[in-house]
Each structure stands twice: as C-alpha cells, then as structure tokens.
C-alpha positions in Angstrom: 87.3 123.4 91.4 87.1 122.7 87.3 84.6 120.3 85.1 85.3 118.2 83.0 82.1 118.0 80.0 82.7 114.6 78.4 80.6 113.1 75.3 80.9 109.6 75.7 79.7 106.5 73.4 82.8 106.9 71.7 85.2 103.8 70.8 88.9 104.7 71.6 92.4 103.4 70.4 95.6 103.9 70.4 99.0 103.9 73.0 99.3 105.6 76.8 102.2 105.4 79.0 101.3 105.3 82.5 102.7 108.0 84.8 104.8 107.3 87.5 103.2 105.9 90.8 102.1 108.5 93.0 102.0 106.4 95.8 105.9 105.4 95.7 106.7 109.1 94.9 104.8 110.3 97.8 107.6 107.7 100.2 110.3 108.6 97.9 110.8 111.9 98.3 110.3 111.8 101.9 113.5 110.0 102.5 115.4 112.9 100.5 115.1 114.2 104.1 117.6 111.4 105.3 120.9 112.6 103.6 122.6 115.6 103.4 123.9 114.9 99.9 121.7 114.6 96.3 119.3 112.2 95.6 118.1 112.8 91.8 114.9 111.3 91.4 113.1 110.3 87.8 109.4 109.7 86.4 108.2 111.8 89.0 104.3 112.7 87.9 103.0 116.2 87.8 100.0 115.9 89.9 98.5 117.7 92.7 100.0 115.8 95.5 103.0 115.5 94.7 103.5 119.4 93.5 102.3 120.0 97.4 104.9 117.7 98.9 107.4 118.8 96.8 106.9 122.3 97.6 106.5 121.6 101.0 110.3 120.1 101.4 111.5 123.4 99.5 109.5 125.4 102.7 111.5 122.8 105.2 114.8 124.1 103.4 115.1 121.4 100.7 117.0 122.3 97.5 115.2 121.6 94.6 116.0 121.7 91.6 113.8 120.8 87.9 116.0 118.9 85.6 113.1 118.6 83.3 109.7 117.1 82.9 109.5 114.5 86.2 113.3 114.8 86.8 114.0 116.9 89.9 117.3 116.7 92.4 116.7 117.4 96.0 119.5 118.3 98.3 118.3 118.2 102.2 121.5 120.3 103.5 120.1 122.9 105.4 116.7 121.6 106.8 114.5 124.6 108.9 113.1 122.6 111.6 111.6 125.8 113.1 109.2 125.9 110.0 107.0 122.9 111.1 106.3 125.5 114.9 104.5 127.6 111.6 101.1 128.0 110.7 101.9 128.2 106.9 103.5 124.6 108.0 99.8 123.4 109.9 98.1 124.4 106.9 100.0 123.1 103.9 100.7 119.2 105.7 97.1 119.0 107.0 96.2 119.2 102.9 98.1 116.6 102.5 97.8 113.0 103.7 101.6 112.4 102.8 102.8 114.5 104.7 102.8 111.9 107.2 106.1 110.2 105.9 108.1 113.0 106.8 108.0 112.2 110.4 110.4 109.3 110.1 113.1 110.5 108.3 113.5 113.6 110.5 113.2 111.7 113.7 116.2 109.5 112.0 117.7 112.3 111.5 117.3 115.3 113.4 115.4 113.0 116.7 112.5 115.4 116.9 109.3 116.1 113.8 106.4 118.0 113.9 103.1 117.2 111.9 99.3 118.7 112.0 96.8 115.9 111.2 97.0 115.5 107.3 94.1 115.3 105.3 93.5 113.4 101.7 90.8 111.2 100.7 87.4 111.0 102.6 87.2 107.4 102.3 86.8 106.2 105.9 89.1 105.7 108.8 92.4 106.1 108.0 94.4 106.0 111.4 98.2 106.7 112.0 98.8 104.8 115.1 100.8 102.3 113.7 103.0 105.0 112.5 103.2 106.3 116.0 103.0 102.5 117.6 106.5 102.0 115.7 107.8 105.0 116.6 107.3 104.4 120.0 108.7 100.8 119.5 111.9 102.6 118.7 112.2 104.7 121.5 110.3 108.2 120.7 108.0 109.5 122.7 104.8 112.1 120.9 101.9 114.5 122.2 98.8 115.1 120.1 97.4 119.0 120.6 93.7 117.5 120.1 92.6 121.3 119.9 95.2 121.9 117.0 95.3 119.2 115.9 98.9 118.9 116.0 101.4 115.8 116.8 104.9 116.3 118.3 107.2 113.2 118.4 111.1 113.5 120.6 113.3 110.9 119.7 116.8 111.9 121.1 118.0 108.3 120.4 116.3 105.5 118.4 117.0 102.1 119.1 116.4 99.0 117.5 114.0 96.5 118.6 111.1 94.1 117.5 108.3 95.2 116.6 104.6 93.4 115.0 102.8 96.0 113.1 99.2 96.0 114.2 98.2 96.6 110.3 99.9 95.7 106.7 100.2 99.8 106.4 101.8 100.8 103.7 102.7 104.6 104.8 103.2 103.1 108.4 105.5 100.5 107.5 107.4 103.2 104.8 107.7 105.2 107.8 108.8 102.8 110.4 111.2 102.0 108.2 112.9 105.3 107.5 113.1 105.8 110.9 114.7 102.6 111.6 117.5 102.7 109.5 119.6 105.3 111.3 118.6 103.6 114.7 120.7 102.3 117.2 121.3 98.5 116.4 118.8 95.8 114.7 115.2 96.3 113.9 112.9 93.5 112.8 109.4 94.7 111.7 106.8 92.2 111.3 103.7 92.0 109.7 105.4 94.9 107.4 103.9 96.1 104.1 105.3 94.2 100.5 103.8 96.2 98.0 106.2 97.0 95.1 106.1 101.1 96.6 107.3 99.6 99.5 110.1 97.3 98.0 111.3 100.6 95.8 111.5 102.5 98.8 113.9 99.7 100.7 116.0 99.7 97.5 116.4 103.3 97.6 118.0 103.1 101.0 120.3 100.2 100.5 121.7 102.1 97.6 121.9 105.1 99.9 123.7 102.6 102.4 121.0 101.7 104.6 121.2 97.8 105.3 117.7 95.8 104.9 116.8 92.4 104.6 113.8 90.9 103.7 112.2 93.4 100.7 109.4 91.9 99.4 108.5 89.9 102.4 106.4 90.8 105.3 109.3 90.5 107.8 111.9 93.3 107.4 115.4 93.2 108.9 117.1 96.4 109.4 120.8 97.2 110.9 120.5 101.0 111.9 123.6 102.6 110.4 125.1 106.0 111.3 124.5 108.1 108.2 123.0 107.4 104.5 124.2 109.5 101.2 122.8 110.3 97.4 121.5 108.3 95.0 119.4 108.0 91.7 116.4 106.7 91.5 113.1 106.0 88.7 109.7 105.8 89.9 107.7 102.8 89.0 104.6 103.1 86.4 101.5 103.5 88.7 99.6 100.5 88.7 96.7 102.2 89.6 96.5 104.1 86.4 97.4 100.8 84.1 94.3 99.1 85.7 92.3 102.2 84.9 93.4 102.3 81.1 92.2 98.8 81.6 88.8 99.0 82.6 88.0 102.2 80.4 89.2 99.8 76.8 86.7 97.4 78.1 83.9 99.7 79.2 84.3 101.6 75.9 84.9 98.0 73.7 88.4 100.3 72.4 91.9 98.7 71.5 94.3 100.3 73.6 98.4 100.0 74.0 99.3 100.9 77.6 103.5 101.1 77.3 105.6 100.2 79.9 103.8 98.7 82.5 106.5 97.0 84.9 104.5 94.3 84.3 106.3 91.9 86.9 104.9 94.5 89.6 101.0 94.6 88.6 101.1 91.5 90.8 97.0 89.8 90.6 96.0 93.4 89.1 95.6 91.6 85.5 93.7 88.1 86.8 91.5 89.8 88.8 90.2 91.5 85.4 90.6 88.5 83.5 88.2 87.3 85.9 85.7 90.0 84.6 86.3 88.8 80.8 88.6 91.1 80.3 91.3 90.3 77.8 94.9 91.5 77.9 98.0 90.6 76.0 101.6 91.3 76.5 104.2 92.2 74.4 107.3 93.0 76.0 106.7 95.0 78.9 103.6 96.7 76.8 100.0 95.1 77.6 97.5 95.8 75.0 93.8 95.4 75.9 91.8 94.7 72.3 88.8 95.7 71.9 85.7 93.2 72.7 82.3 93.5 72.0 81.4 91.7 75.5 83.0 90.1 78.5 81.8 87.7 80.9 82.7 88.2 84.3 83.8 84.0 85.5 81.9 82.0 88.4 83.8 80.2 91.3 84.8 76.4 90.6 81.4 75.7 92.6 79.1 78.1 90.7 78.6 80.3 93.4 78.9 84.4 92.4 82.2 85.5 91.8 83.7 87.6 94.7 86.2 90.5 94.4 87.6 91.9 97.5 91.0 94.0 98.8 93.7 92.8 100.8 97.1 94.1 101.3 100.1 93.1 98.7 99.8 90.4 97.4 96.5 90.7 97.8 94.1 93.2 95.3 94.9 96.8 95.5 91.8 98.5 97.3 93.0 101.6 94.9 91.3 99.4 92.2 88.3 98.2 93.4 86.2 101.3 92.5 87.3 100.6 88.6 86.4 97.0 88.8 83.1 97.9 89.9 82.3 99.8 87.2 84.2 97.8 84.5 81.4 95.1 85.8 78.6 97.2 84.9 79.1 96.3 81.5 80.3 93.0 81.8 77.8 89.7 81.1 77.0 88.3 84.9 77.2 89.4 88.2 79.9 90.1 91.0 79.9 91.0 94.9 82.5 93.4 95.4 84.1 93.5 99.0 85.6 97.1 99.8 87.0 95.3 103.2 89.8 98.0 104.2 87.9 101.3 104.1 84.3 101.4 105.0 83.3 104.5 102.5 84.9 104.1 98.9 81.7 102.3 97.2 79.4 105.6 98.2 80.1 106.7 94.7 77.9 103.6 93.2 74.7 106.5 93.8 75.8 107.9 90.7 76.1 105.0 88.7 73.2 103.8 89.5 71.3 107.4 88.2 73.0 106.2 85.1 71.4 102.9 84.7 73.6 100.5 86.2 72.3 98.0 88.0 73.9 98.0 91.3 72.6 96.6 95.2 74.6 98.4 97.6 74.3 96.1 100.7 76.6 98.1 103.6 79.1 100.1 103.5 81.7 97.3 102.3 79.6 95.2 99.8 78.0 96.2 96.3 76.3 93.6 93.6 76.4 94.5 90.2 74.3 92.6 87.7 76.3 93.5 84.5 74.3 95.2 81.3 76.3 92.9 78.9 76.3 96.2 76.9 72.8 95.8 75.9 71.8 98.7 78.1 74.9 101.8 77.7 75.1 104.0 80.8 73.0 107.1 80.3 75.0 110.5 80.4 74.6 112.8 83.5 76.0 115.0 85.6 78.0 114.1 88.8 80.3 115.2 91.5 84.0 113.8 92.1 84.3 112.6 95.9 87.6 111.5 95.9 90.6 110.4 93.2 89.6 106.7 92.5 85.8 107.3 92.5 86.3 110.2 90.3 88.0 108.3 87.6 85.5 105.6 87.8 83.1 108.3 86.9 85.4 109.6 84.3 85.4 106.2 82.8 81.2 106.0 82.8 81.2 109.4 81.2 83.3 108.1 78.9 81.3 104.9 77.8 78.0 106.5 78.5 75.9 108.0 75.4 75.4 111.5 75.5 77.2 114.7 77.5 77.9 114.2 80.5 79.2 116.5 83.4 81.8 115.8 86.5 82.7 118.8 88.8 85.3 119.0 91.0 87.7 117.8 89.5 90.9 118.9 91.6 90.1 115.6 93.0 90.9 113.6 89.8 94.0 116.3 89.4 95.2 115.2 92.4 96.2 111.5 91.6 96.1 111.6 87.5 98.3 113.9 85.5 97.1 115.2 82.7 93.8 113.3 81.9 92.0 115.3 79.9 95.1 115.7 77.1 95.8 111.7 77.4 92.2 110.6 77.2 92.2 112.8 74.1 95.2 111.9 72.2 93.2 108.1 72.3 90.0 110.3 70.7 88.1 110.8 73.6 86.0 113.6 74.0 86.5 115.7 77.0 86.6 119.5 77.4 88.2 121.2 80.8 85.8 123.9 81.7 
C-alpha cells in the first residue's frame, strides 16, 4: 500500500499551486454522460479517484481522450449500458464512492442506471437515500439486491416536481440535479447543497443548455429541457488542499506562497484559521501564510472556549476539520472541535496523542486540544493512514514532528492528493516514498 518515511522539524518555504478540487471533478465528469457531443474539461488532478472514475466512463463506452497534463475530452456517444449487468462493473463502482453520480445523468438520459454500493472513506454513515428520495421525487422507481449489494433505478419518464431534500448533500443534490434537468417540466429542490462544487456543476449545465435558477442558494429552480450539448470547462483549486498548505506553514512556523486560490470560493475556510492565530495575506488571488513563531487560537466575545464545528456551505467544510485539529496542537490555548456530520473522522487523534499532543477525545464527535504553544514539538512515530483527510493530518505532524517518522498506507493519501511527496519536497520537506 506504500510509506511514506518523513524527517520532520524542518522549516519550509517557498510557492505551491493547489490541484484541482477533487470533489467538483468527481460531479463533473459525471454529467459528460448527459450529451452526446464533447465536453473538454481542464485542471483535472491526477489522483486515485479520479483515475478510477475516469476509467470507469471509458468501460461505460466513453471516449476519452488526454490532451495533456489535467486536460482530457470525453465524448459520451455510444454509452454500453449492458456493462453496469457486469461483474468487472460491481467491482470497480463499489471502490469508488463517486460512482454514485452516475446514476443521475443516465436516468436523464437513458431512464434506467445500475450501481453496486460504492465504497470510499470509512468515516461513518454515509447514506444515499436522498439521492434515491429525489429520484423517486421525479418519478423513478429502484430495487436494492441487499445480497449483492446492488441498486437498480427505472425511470421511463422523469417529471418535474417539488421536492425538500431531507440533508444539505452535496453528491445528492449534484445528483438530483443532473437528473432533473432533462425532466419533464419544472423542478424546485429545496434545502439543496451551495457549495462552490455544487455551483460549478450548475454552471456547467447552463452552458451545456440546461436552464437553472438559483446557484448558490439553497433553493434550485430547474426547467427540464429535452437535450444538453458540449462545453469547456476548468475545475476549481481544491479548497481542501489550500487549507492543508495552511495548517502545515503554521505547524512547521514556514513562509509559504499557495498560487491561485479562487480565493472568493474558500468561503469561512481562512477565519476559521485566523481564529487559531493563524495569519494569511493576500495578494491577488495568491495567499501567502508567513512564517510565525506562535499562534494563539482566539476566545469567544464571553471568554468561554473557542468552538470549531462543520456545517454545510456556508458553513465550515467537515473535509477541514481534521487539519484544524492538529494545526491546534501547536497553537497557544485551547479549542473544542465539533465533527457534527460524521460520527468517525476524529478516531485518528490516537495517533497524535502517542506523539505528545495533548488531546481529550470526549465522543465520537467532540475532541479538546490544549495547544503546546510550540514549547513541546510532536515526537516522531510511526502510524497508519485511515482515510484521505486524517492521513494528511498525519502527514502534516510527521512533518513538524522531530525525528523520522513513518506513515503506511498511503494509497489513502494518493487517493485525494496528487503528488505529495514531489510538492512537499520542492518546499524542502523531507519525505521519501518507500
């Protein structure tokens, strides 16, 4: 599964442009399913899941073709239905949690999808009924084979109606949405998903034809037309990866550049870590973070202990919340961090805590960190990745810890971050792939 052996204690510097956002990629090129004419799309990153989706629309029939480095047209003229009845089909989609968001489109489309339960991150419950609520709202019906794990949906015409999401979803709504714009009349979808992913995806379609009111907002209007064509389209910076460059200058007291951030989509993503001390500036659409000695994570107006928790867009990314916590665990004071949407993710504080960091976990959702102020460095040790956004968080401990430390598996890391290793050493770091 790979190592990474990492001598930390090291101060970094230097400029890193952010890859584009795996989770907008993942919706994107879904809906090349919708059209039977090009859709070129650009800053696509070369990570593990997207490599697996992509090659799984070239299995469905999907033409694809490399332009060059995150530049790929797609061409979904002759789509194999009869593939997803495969067991090379139940295999590759159950590896991969996108996978889901191929439903949609097809249903749009062709009014019938196949897909085995996908896998991903083991971070909790992470339910599709509200893709399958919506889909029902339109007018498809589905089976679930619970001894192959296997979901049908029939759609043979999909009509527009109302519809109040029973979760903020952000692969539900995407979804929902895909299916909705070839539909028979108006759909309304409330309680919808806003994050910028989302809004990129609606932008997408209009240019493709589809009409949709409302991007940006938590109540979508869509008019279901009869057919969509090509377009071009640029993935967005991943906002995950600009607030890990974040935490890991302050963890590591470096200077560090991070290009091209969209900054007018990173939303609360830079006051939340202003909140910890942490000091950005921005030029342009480059936010440097300089290099500080300490940070001093800020108390509420009343004194009380400073709270960070998730919530959907515009709220604080939950993606983040594992690099917050251990940005804190250098910081000067103490913070309650509130994992509220998955009920797993702060598991991974075990193996900060072996390396000094004083950490309470209280349940499954809450941990208190009582920041070292720097006095105390992390000691170096050797750990296991459990999923993407953990594993980074580890990465960056390694990273500020003294001494060699040791992560395995990390196809997990891979999977969501292209290229670390090379990046983290073009800013001096010390990392080795074994």
């Amino acid at each position: 599964m790979g190592t990474f052996k990492i001598n930390g204690g090291k101060k970094l510097n230097g400029t890193i442009t952010p890859q584009g956002a795996k989770n907008e990629t993942l919706q994107i090129l879904c809906a090349v399913l919708l059209t039977p004419e090009e859709v070129r799309i650009t800053n696509i990153p070369d990570i593990v899941d997207v490599n697996k989706l992509i090659d799984l629309l070239g299995d469905l029939g999907v033409y694809v073709k490399k332009n060059g480095h995150g530049d790929y047209t797609f061409k979904a003229e002759n789509v194999n239905l009869d593939f997803m009845l495969s067991e090379e089909f139940k295999t590759k989609g159950a590896s991969l949690r996108g996978s889901i968001m191929i439903v949609g489109p097809l249903l749009a489309r062709f009014g019938k999808a196949y897909i085995p339960k996908p896998g991903g991150d083991k971070i909790g419950r992470r339910r599709l009924d509200t893709h399958f609520l919506g889909f029902e709202k339109l007018g498809a019906k589905f089976n679930y084979d619970s001894k192959d794990s296997f979901y049908s949906v029939d759609a043979s015409e999909l009509k527009g109606t109302y519809m109040l999401l029973d979760e903020a979803s952000v692969t539900g709504t995407a979804n929902v949405v895909m299916a909705a714009v070839m539909a028979k009349g108006k759909t309304t979808i409330y309680n919808a998903a806003c994050e910028p992913y989302l809004q990129q995806l609606c932008k997408m379609l209009v240019r493709m034809g589809a009409k949709i009111e409302g991007i940006g907002s938590n109540m979508l209007h869509i008019e279901g037309v009869d057919a969509l064509g090509g377009t071009d389209h640029r993935i967005l910076p991943d906002m995950i990866e600009i607030g890990s460059w974040i935490g890991l200058a302050a963890m590591t007291g470096s200077d560090i550049t991070i290009k091209d951030v969209s900054y007018p989509d990173l939303g609360i993503i830079p006051t939340v870590f202003r909140r910890l001390g942490v000091q950005t500036e921005l030029n342009g659409d480059d936010l440097r973070v300089p290099a500080q000695d300490h940070y001093e994570i800020e108390s509420f107006i009343d004194g009380s202990i400073m709270t960070i928790a998730d919530a959907p867009w515009p709220g604080f990314t939950p993606d983040l919340l594992s690099i917050i916590l251990v940005t804190a665990t250098q910081a000067r004071g103490s913070v309650l961090i509130h994992q509220k949407m998955f009920e797993s993710r702060l598991f991974f504080t075990d193996k900060l805590i072996d390396m000094g960091a004083q950490i309470i976990l209280c349940d499954p959702h809450r941990a208190t960190v009582i920041g070292l102020d720097k006095q105390a460095p992390l000691r170096a040790t050797t750990m296991t990745s459990p999923d993407i956004r953990a594993g980074v968080s580890l990465l960056i401990a390694a990273l500020s810890a003294e001494g060699t430390s040791t992560i395995h598996n990390i196809n997990q890391i891979d999977r969501g971050y292209e290229n670390i290793d090379g990046r983290l050493k073009a800013l001096g770091a010390d990392i080795v792939r074994l």
